[in-house]
C-alpha positions, 0 to 999 in steps of 0.5 A: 235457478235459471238455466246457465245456457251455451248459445246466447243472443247478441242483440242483432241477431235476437230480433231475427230469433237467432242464436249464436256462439262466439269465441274471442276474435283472432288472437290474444292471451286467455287468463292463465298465460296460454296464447290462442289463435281462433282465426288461423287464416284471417289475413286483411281482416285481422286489423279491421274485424268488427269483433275486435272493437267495440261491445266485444271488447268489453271486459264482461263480453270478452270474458265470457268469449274467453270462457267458450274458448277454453272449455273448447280447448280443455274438454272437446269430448265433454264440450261437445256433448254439453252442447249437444244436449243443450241443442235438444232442448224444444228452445232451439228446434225450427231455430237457427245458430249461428256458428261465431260470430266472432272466431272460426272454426279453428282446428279440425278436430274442433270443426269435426265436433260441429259436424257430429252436434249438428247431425245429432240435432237435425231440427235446427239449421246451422250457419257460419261464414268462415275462412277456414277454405281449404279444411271445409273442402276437405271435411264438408263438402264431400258429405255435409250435413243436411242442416248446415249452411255455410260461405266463405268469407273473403279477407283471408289468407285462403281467398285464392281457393274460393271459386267465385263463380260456383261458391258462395262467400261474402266480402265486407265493402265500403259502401253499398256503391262499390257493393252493387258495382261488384256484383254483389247484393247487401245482406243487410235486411237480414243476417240469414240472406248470408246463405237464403240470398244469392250466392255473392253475399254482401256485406256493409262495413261497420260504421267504426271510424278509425275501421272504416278508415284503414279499410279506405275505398277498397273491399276486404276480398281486394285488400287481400288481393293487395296483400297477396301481389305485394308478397308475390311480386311483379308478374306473379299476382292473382287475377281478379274477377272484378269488373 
C-alpha cells in the first residue's frame, strides 16, 4: 500500500525537486460549516492571488487544501508530529520545502509548530514567502533556526513593517520592465532565487487575464501603497522608496 505522504509536488516546484505544503488560499468555508482565514493580513492581493484561480480551484485540488487545513485546525499536537516524522524519512534530507505556496502562516501557535519541526529535521531547508511581518519579528528573527529561510511578501496590510533596504521580501509586477525599473531582480529561472538571489525578490505576475487586468501597470507592493493613502487620507501617506 503506497505511503499517504504530507508534502506534495506541485508540477513547478517538482522539476527543481521541491516539496511543498499548501493550505487553501485567503478565505472560505471548509466542508462542515466553519469559515477560515489563512492569510490574516493579505491586503491588495486577496482579489488577484494566483492561489484563488485556476488548478487551485480545482475541486480535487481544493479539497485536498481543505483537508491540511483541517488537521491543522483539529489536532495541531498530532499534525505536528505526523509531519515531523514524515520529514525524517531519507526522501526529504539535503531537499528543500516550501512552506504554502498557498495560504501563510496563519496563528502563532500553528507558525511556533513549524518552528519546532524544522529544528527537529536540520537536514532539510525550509522556505515560505509570508506577510505574517510582524509575528515573524517577534517569533523568528530573534533566534531562527538555522535551515530555515524566509521573505516578506509585499501586498499586505503589514507592508509598512518591511525594512526595504535590510530585508528581504518579494513584490509581484507586471512586466519584467517596471521589474527592473524598481530595483528588483526576477526569480523566475528558479522558485529558490526567492531566498539564494539578491535580497529584492522579484516576482512576474500570472499570465491570468481577468488577474493581470485588476492588477493594471502597478505592483502589488504599490497597490497597497494605494490602499493605504486612500484610508489615511491627505497628508497622511506612506512615503515610497520607489524611484
Amino acid at each position: 500500500m503506497p505511503r499517504d505522504w504530507l508534502l506534495r509536488q506541485n508540477s513547478e516546484l517538482r522539476r527543481e525537486g521541491i516539496f511543498n505544503w499548501s493550505l487553501p488560499a485567503w478565505a472560505g468555508r471548509l466542508p462542515d460549516g466553519r469559515t477560515y482565514n489563512t492569510c490574516p493580513s493579505a491586503g491588495a492581493c486577496a482579489k488577484i492571488c494566483y492561489a484563488r484561480s485556476g488548478t487551485y480551484r480545482f475541486r480535487n485540488v481544493l479539497a485536498a487544501h481543505e483537508r491540511n487545513l483541517m488537521m491543522v485546525l483539529d489536532d495541531l499536537p498530532g499534525w505536528e508530529r505526523r509531519m515531523t516524522g514524515e520529514l525524517a524519512h531519507r526522501r526529504y534530507a539535503d531537499r528543500h520545502v516550501r512552506i504554502h505556496d498557498s495560504g501563510d502562516f496563519l496563528s502563532p501557535e500553528y507558525l511556533d509548530a513549524w518552528l519546532r519541526i524544522m529544528r527537529a529535521t536540520p537536514a532539510t531547508t525550509f522556505y515560505a514567502y509570508t506577510k505574517e511581518i510582524a509575528l515573524f519579528k517577534a517569533r523568528v528573527e530573534p533566534d531562527p533556526p538555522a535551515n530555515f529561510k524566509w521573505v516578506y511578501s509585499l501586498g499586505g496590510t503589514q507592508d509598512h513593517l518591511v525594512d526595504k533596504d535590510s530585508d528581504r521580501h518579494a513584490d509581484v509586477f507586471p512586466d519584467d520592465e517596471s521589474m527592473e525599473a524598481a530595483g528588483y531582480t526576477s526569480q523566475n529561472e528558479s522558485d529558490l532565487l526567492a531566498v539564494y538571489g539578491p535580497p529584492k525578490v522579484g516576482i512576474p505576475s500570472n499570465n491570468i487575464r481577468h488577474l493581470r487586468r485588476i492588477q493594471g501597470a502597478a505592483s502589488f507592493g504599490e497597490l497597497q501603497e494605494q490602499r493605504d493613502n486612500r484610508r489615511r487620507g491627505p497628508g497622511k501617506q506612506y512615503r515610497t522608496d520607489r524611484p
